[in-house]
Backbone as JSON, one array per atom type, in Angstrom:
{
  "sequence": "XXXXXXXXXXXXXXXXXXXXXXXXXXXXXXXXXXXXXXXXXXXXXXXXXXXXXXXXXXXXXXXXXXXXXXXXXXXXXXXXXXXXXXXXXXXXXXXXXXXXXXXXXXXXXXXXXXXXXXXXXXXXXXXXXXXXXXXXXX",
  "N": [[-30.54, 45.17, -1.73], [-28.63, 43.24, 0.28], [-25.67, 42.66, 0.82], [-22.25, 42.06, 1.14], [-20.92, 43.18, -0.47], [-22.16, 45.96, -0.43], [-20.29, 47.81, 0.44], [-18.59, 48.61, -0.93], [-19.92, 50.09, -2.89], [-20.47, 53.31, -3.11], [-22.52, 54.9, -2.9], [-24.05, 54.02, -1.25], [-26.04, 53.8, 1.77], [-24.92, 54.51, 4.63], [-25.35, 53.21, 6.36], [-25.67, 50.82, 5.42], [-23.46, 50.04, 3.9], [-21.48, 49.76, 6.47], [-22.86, 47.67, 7.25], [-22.3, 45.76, 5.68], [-19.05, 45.81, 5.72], [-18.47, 44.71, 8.05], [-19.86, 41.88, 7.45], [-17.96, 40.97, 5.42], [-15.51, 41.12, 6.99], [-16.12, 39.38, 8.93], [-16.66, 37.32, 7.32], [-13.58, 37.02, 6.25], [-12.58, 36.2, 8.51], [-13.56, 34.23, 9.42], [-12.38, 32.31, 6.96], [-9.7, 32.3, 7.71], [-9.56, 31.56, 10.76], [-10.21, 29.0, 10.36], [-8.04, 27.68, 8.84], [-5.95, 28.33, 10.75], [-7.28, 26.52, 12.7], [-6.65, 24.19, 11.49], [-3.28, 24.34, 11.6], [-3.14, 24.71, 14.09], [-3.66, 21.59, 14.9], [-1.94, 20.88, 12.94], [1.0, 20.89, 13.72], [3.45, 20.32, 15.64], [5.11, 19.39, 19.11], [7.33, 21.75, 20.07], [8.56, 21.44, 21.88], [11.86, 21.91, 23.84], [13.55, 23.01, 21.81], [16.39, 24.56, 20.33], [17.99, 27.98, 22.09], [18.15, 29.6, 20.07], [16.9, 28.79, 17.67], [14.23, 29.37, 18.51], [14.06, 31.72, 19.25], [14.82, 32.87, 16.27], [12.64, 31.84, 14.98], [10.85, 33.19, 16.17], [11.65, 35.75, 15.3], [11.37, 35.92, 12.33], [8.4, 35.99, 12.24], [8.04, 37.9, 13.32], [9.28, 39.71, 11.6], [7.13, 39.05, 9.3], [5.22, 40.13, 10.27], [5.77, 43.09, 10.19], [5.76, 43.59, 7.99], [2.94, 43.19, 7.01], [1.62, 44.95, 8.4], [3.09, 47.42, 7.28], [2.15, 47.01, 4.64], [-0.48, 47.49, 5.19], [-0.59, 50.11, 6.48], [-0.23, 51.96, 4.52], [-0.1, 54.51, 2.96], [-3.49, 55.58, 0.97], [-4.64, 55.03, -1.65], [-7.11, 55.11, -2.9], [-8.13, 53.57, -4.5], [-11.15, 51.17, -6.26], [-11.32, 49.13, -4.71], [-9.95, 49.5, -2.38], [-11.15, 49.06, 0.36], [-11.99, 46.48, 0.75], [-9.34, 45.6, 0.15], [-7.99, 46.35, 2.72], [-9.73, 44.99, 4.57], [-9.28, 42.4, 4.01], [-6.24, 42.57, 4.39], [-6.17, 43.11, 7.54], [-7.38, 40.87, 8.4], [-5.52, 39.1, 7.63], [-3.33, 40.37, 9.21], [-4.15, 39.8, 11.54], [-4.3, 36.77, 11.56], [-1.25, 35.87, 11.2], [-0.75, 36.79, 13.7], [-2.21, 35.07, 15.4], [-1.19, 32.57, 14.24], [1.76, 33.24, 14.81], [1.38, 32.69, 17.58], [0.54, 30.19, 18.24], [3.04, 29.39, 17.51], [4.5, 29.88, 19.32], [3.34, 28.87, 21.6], [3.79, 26.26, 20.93], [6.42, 25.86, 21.12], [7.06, 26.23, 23.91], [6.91, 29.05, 24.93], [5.9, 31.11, 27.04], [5.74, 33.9, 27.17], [5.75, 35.02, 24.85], [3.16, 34.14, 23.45], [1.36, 35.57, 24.6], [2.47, 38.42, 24.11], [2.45, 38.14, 21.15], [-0.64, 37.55, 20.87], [-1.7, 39.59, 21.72], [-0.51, 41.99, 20.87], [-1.51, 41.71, 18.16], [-3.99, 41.57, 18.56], [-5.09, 43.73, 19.51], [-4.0, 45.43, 17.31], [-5.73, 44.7, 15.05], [-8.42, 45.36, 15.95], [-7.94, 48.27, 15.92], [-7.24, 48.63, 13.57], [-9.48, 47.9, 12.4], [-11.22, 49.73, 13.02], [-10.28, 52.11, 12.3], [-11.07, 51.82, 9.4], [-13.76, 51.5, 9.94], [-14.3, 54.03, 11.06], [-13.35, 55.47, 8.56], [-14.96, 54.95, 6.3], [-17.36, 56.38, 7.05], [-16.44, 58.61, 5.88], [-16.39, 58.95, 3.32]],
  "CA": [[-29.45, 44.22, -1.77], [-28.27, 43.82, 1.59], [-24.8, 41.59, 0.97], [-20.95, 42.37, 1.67], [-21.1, 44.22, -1.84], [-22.45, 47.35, -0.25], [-19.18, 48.04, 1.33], [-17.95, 49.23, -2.44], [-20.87, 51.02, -3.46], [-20.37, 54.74, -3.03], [-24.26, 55.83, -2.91], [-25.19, 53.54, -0.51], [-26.52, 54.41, 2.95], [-23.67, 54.5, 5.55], [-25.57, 51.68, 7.63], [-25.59, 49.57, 4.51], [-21.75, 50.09, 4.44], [-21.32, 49.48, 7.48], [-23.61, 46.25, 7.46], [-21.08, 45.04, 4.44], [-18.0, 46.06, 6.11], [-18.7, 43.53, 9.14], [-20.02, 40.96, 6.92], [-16.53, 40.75, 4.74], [-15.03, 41.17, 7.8], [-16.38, 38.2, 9.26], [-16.27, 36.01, 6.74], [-12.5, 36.42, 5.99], [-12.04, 36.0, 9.41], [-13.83, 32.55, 9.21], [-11.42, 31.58, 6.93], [-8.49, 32.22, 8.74], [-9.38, 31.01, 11.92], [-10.13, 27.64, 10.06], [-6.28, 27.83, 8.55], [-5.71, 28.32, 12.2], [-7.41, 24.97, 13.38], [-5.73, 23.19, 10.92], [-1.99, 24.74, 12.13], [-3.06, 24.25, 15.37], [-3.76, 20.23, 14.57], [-0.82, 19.85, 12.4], [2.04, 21.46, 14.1], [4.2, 19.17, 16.37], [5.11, 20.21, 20.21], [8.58, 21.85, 19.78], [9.51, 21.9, 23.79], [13.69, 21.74, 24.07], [14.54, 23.85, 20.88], [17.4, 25.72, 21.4], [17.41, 29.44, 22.73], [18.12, 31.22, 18.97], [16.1, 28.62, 16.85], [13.33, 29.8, 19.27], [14.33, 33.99, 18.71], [14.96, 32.89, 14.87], [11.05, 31.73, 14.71], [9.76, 34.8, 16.85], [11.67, 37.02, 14.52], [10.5, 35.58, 10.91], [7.32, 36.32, 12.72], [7.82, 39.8, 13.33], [9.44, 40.35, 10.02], [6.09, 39.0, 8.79], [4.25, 41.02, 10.76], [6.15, 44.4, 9.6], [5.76, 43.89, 5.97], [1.73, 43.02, 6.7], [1.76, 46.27, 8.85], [3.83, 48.26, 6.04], [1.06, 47.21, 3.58], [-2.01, 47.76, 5.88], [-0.69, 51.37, 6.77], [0.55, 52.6, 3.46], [-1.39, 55.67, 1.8], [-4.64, 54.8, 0.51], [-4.51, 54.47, -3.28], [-8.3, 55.33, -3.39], [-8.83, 52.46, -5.57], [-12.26, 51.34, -5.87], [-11.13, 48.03, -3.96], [-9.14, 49.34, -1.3], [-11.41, 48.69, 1.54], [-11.62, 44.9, 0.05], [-8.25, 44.96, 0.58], [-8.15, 46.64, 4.13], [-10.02, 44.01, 5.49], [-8.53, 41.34, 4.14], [-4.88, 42.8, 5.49], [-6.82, 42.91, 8.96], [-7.02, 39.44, 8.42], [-3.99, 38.59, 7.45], [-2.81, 40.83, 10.58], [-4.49, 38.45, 13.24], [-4.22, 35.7, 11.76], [0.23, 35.76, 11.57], [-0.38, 36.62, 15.14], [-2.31, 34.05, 16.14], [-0.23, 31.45, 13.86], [3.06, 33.0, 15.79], [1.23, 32.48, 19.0], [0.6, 28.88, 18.22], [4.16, 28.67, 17.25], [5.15, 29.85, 20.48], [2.85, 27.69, 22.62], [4.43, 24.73, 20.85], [7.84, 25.76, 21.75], [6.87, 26.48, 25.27], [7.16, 30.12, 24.67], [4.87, 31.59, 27.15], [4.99, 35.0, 26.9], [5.68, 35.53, 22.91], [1.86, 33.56, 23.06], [0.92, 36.8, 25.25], [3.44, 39.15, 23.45], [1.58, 38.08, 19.69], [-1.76, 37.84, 20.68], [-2.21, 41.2, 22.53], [-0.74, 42.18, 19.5], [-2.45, 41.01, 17.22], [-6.02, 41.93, 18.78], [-4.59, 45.49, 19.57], [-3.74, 45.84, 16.47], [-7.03, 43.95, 13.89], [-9.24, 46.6, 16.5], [-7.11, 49.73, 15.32], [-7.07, 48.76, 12.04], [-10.53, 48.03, 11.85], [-11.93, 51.11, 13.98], [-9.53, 53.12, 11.88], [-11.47, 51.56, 8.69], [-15.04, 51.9, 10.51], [-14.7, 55.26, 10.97], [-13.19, 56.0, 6.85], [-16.35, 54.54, 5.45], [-18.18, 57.43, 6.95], [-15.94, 60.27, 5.22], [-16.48, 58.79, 1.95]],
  "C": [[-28.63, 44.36, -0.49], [-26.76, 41.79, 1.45], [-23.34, 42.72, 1.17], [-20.77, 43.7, 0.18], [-21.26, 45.42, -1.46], [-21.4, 48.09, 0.1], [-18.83, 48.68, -0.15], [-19.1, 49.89, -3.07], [-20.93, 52.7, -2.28], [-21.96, 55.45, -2.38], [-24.83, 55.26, -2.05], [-25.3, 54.07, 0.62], [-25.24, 53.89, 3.89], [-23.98, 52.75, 6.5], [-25.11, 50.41, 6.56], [-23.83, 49.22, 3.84], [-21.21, 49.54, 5.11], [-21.43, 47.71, 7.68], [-22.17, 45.26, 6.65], [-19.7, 44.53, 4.95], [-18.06, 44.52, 7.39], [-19.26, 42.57, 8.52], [-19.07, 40.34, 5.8], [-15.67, 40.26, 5.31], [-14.69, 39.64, 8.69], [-15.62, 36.95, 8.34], [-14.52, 35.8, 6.04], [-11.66, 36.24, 7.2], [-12.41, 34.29, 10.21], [-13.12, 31.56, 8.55], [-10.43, 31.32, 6.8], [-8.53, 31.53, 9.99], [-9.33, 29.08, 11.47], [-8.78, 27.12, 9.32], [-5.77, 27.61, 9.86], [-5.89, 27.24, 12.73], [-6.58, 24.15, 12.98], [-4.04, 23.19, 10.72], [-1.95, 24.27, 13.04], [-3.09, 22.55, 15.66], [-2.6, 19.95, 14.4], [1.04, 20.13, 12.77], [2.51, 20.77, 15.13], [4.42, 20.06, 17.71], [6.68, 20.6, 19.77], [9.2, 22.02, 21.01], [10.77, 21.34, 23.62], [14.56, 22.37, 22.73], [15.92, 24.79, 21.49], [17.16, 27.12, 21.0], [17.12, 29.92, 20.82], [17.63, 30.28, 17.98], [14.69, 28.91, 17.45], [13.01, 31.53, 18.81], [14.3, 34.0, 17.34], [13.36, 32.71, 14.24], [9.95, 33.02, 15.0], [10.43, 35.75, 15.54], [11.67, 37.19, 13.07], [9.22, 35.94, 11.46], [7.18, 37.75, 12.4], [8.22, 40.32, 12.49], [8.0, 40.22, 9.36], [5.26, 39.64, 8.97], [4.45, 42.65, 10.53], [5.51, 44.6, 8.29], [3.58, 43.53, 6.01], [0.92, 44.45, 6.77], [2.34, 47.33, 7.92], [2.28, 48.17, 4.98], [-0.3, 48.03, 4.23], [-2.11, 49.0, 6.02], [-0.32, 52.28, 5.98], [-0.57, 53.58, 3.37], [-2.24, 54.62, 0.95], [-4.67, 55.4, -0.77], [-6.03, 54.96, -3.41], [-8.76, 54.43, -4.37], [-10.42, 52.06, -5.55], [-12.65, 49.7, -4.92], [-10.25, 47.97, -3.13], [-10.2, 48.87, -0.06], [-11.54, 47.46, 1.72], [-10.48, 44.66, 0.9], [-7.41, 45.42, 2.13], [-8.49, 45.19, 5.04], [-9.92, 42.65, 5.08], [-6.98, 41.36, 5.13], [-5.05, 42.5, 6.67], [-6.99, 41.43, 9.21], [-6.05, 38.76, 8.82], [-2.94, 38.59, 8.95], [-3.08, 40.12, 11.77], [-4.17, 37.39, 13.12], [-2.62, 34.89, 11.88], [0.12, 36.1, 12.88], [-0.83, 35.76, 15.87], [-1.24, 32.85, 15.65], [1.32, 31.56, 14.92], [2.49, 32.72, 17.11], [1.43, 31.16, 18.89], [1.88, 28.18, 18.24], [4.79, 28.5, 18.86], [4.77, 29.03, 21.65], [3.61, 26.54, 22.06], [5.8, 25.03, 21.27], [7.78, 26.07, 22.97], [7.25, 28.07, 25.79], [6.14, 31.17, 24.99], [4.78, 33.04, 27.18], [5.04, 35.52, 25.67], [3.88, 35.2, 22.54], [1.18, 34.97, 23.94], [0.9, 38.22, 24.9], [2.0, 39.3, 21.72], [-0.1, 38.07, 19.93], [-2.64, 39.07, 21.33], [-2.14, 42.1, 21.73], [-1.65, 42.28, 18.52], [-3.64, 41.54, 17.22], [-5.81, 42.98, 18.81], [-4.87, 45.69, 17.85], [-4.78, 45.31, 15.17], [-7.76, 45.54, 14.73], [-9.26, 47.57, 16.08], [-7.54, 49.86, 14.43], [-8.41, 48.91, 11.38], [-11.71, 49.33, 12.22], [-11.53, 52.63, 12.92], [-10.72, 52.92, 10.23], [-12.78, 51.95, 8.5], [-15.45, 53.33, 10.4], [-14.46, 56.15, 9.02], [-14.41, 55.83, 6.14], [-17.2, 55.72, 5.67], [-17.76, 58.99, 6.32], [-15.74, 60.08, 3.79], [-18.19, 59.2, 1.45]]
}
């Protein structure tokens, strides 16, 4: 049985783990990015906001991005669906940074679009490297 499933099976072979782990991975990162197209479509240009409804958007952002970060890095519960929910968080984690990037390209907000998505990728990599390597100490 070679599907995303293996990723929660205990006995299986590390590769077949592995294989799982990047095939979960993927696909909830398929559909986020397609959430993403359809932000990026339906979101208006916001060029001439003023300065602190501009700082008020970046920093609902980064509140959002604490509390995703708070969950993602909490103690691991050992559940038998935490890594499930690892790489969904990892999700979650790129995809509020790309959404704030988008926000910030529409408000003409070029380095918050530099700022969030350096972020963002920094930080899915970490999370998932950090994840990559747990699978093998189970």
């Amino acid at each position: 049985m070679k599907s995303w499933t293996n990723l929660l099976n205990q006995e299986a072979p590390l590769a077949s783990r592995r294989r799982g782990l990047l095939q979960l991975s993927a696909l909830a990162l398929l559909v986020q990015f397609f959430h993403l197209g359809l932000a990026w479509l339906a979101l208006p240009v916001f060029v001439g906001l003023p300065a602190w409804m501009v700082w008020a958007l970046n920093g609902f952002f980064a509140l959002l991005w604490v509390a995703v970060g708070v969950q993602q890095f909490r103690p691991s519960t050992k559940q038998p669906l935490e890594p499930v929910r690892k790489v969904f968080l990892n999700a979650l984690w790129l995809g509020v940074a790309c959404l704030a990037a988008i926000f910030a390209l529409r408000m003409g907000f070029d380095l918050g679009v530099v700022l969030f998505l350096t972020l963002g990728c920094v930080g899915y990599g970490a999370a998932f490297w950090r994840l990559w390597l747990e699978l093998g100490k189970t």
